[in-house]
N, C-alpha and C positions, 0 to 999 in steps of 0.2 A: 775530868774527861780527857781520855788520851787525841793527840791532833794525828791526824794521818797526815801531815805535812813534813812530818818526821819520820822514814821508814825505819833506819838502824831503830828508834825506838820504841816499834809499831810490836806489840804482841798478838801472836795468834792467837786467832780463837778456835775451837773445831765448829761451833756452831754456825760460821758465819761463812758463808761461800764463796771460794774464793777472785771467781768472776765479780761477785759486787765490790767484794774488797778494791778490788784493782778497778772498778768503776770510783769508789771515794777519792781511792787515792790521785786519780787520772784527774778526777774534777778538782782537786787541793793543789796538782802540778799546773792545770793551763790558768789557775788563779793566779800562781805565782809566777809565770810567765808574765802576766798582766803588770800592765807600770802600777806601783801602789801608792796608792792614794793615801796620803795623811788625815788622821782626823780633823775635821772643819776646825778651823780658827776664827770667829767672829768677833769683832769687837759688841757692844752692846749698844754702841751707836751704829753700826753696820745691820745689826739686826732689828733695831727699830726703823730702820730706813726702807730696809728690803722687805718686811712685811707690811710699810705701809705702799710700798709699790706694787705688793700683787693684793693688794684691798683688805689689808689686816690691820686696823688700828689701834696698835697695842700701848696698854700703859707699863710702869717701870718691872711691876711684878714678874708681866709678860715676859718682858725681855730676858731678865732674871734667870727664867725658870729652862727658857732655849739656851742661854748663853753655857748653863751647867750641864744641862744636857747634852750637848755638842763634845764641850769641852771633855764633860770623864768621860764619853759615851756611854749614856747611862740612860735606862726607860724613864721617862713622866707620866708619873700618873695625874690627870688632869680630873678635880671636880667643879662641880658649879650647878646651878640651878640647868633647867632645859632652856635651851634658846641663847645661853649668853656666847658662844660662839666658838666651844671645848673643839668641834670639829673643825670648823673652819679656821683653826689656828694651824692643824696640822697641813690640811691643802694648801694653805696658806705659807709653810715654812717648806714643806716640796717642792712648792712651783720656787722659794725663795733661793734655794741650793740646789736646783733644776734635777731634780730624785725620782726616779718612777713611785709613782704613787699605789701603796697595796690599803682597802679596807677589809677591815676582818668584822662583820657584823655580829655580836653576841647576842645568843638568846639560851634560853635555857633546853637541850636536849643535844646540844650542838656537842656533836663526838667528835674525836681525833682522825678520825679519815675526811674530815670538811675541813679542821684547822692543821695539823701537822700535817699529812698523806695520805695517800691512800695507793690501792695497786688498782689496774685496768683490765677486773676483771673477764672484761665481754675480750679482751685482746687475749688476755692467758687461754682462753677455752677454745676461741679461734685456733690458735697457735696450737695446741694438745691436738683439734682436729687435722691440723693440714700436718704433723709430723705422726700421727696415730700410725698408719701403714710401717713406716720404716721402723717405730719403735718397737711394734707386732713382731715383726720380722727378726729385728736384732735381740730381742728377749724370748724368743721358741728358746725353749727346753732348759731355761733360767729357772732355781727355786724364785721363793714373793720376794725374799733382802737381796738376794741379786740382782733381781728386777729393777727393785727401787731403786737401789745403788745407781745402778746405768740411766736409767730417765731421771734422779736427778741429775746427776753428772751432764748428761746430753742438752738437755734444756734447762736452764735458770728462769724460774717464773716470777722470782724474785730480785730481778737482776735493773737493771736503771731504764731497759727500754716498758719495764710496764709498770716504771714506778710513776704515778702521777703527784708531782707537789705544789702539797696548797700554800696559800700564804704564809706561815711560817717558815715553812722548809725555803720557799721560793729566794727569802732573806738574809740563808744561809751559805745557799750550795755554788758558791762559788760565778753567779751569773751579775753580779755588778752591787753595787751599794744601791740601797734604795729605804724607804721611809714609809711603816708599815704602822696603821691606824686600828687599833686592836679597840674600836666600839661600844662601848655601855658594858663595860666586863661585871659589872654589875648585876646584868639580867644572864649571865651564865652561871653556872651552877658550881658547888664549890669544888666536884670533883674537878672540872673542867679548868678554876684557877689553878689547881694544884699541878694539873699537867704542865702550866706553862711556866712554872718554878724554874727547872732547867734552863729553861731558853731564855728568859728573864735574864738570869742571875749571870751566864756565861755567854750566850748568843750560840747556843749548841745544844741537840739533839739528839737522843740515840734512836737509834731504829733496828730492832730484835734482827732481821733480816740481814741486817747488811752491817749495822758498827755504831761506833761513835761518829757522828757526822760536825763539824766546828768549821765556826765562819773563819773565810781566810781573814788576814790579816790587811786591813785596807780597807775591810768591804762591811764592815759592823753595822747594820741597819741603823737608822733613827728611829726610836720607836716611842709614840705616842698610846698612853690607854687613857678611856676616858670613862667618867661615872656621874650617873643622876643620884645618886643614893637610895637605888632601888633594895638593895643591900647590905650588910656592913664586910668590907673587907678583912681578910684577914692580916695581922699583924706581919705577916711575912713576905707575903704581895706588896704590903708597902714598903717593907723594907729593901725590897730590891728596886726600888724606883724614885725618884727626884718626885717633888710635887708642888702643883700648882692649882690653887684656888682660885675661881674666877668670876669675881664680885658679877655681880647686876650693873649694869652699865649706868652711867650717870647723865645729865641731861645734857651737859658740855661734851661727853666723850660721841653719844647719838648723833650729834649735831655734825661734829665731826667725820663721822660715820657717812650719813647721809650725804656730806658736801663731797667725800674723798670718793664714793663708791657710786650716788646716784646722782651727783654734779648737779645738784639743786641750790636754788638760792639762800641766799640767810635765812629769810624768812619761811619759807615751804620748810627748812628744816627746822627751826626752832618749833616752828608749832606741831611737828613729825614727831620731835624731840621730848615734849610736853607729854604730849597723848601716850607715846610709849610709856614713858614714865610713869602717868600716873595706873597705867593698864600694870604694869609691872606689882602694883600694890594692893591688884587684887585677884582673888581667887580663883583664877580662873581652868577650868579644865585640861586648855591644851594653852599654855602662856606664850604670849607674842615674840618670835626672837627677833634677832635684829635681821636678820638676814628674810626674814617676812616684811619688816619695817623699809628695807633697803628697795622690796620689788615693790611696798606700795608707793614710795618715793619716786621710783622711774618711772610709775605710773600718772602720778599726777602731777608731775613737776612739768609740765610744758603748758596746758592749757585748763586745767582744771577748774570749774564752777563749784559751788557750795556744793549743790546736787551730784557732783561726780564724785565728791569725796565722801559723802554719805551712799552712795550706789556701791559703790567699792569697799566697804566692810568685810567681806567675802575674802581678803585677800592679808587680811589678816585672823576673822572667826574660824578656828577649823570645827568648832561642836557647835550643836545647835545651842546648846545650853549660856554658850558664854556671847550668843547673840546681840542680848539686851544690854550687858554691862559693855559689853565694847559700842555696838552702839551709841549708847548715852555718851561715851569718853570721847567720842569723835565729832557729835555733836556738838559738846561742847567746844571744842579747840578750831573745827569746821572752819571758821572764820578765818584762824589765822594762819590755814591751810592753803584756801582758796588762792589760786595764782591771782584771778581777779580782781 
């Protein structure tokens, strides 16, 4: 993909107009005006520190898997079960390297004018009406290609003020570095992974309209994708991406969880720690993540009775179905929950 950061070795196109052209290249100049930013240098003790300072308590893997990311700047694709905390790793390493935060929610029908762009079309038809009169006027007694010729020329409807960009583009065009959370790519469709091959592989985008669009230099997103294995991806998607597995939390790691994040005693989280646990081994419709575990923690870590801790099920059942087994599971543990 050619850079417009390079004019001497910028090829014309005729199809591309040359108002937007000189929109890329103007957004590729005030990037580079901009002081540039080196890629993150993290040690892997640096970033187990700092994600356990914004509530992320990662093990070695974790670390591992940001420290490489950073380092080649390169996507991770993150899987794991539901719940064990694929999301909150990413909010987790933005708020850690202070990065505007972008999520791209995936589901399957999701087109390119929601994820790459789209144009403002209620602005373009405004715009046609409030220039109609004059363009009337300066087109009398034009053939239709003459016509054309001159309202394109006159107005660019494809030009940067009615281009709207969505989160991928947002990551590119030259408005800061930031860390962009591309959601359950899994439940998107496979035309839809295929769209984001490019932007994956180079951090750049073409756009028919207007050119090759490429991230300045400085400014490369962090980019996090993640997956319930609602699908099987393909060989190529992972190949353009670092990856991380991310086990089922253990009863020591909970524990720790619960004391870092909902400042509970040893005890209230050991027995938090337990129940998850055993809750995690069974089949349940919608399974408990931790970050459900963390708000039933702040809930009852100050005054809690037997009875409050069984009234508050609610707070981790989201189906009716899985009522009864969690239920039972808290019953049991109840006791060594009880602040009392």
């Amino acid at each position: 993909m050619q850079d417009f950061s390079d004019k001497k070795n910028r090829k014309k196109n005729d199809s591309v107009d040359k108002n937007s052209a000189y929109w890329i290249c103007k957004k590729q100049e005030e990037a580079d005006e901009e002081p540039k930013k080196e890629k993150i240098m993290m040690t892997i003790e640096e970033i187990d520190k700092g994600l356990k300072e914004n509530g992320y308590i990662p093990n070695d893997d974790i670390c591992y898997a940001v420290f490489e990311a950073l380092s080649l700047q390169k996507p991770i694709l993150i899987e794991g079960d539901p719940g064990v905390g694929k999301t909150s790793l990413a909010i987790a390493v933005s708020k850690m390297l202070s990065l505007p935060f972008l999520r791209l929610q995936m589901y399957d029908g999701l087109t390119k004018d929601e994820i790459l762009y789209d144009y403002d079309y209620q602005r373009q038809l405004l715009t046609l009406e409030a220039v109609k009169p004059k363009i009337n006027e300066e087109i009398k007694g034009m053939d239709v290609n003459a016509a054309i010729r001159k309202v394109a020329g006159d107005v660019n409807f494809y030009g940067e003020e009615f281009l709207i960009p969505r989160p991928v583009l947002q990551t590119i065009n030259g408005t800061g570095k930031k860390l962009l959370l591309i959601d359950e790519i899994d439940k998107s469709s496979e035309e839809t992974e295929y769209m984001l091959y490019e932007y994956l592989e180079g951090y750049g985008i073409n756009i028919p309209q207007l050119g090759p669009v490429n991230c300045p230099e400085g400014q490369k997103p962090v980019v996090f994708l993640t997956s319930n294995g609602y699908r099987e991806l393909s060989g190529a998607m992972r190949r353009r991406c670092g990856y991380l597995y991310i086990k089922k939390k253990t009863r020591e790691e909970i524990i720790e969880i619960l004391k870092n994040n909902a400042k509970v005693n040893d005890k209230v989280a050991a027995g938090i720690a337990s129940c998850i646990v055993s809750l995690q081994e069974e089949h349940l419709k919608h399974p408990v993540s931790i970050s459900e575990a963390v708000d039933w923690a702040n809930f009852l870590k100050n005054d809690a009775n037997k009875d409050m801790v069984m009234k508050s099920i609610g707070l981790l059942a989201k189906d009716r179905r899985d009522m009864g087994i969690i239920r039972k599971a808290v019953e049991t543990y109840a006791g060594d929950i009880a602040v009392e």
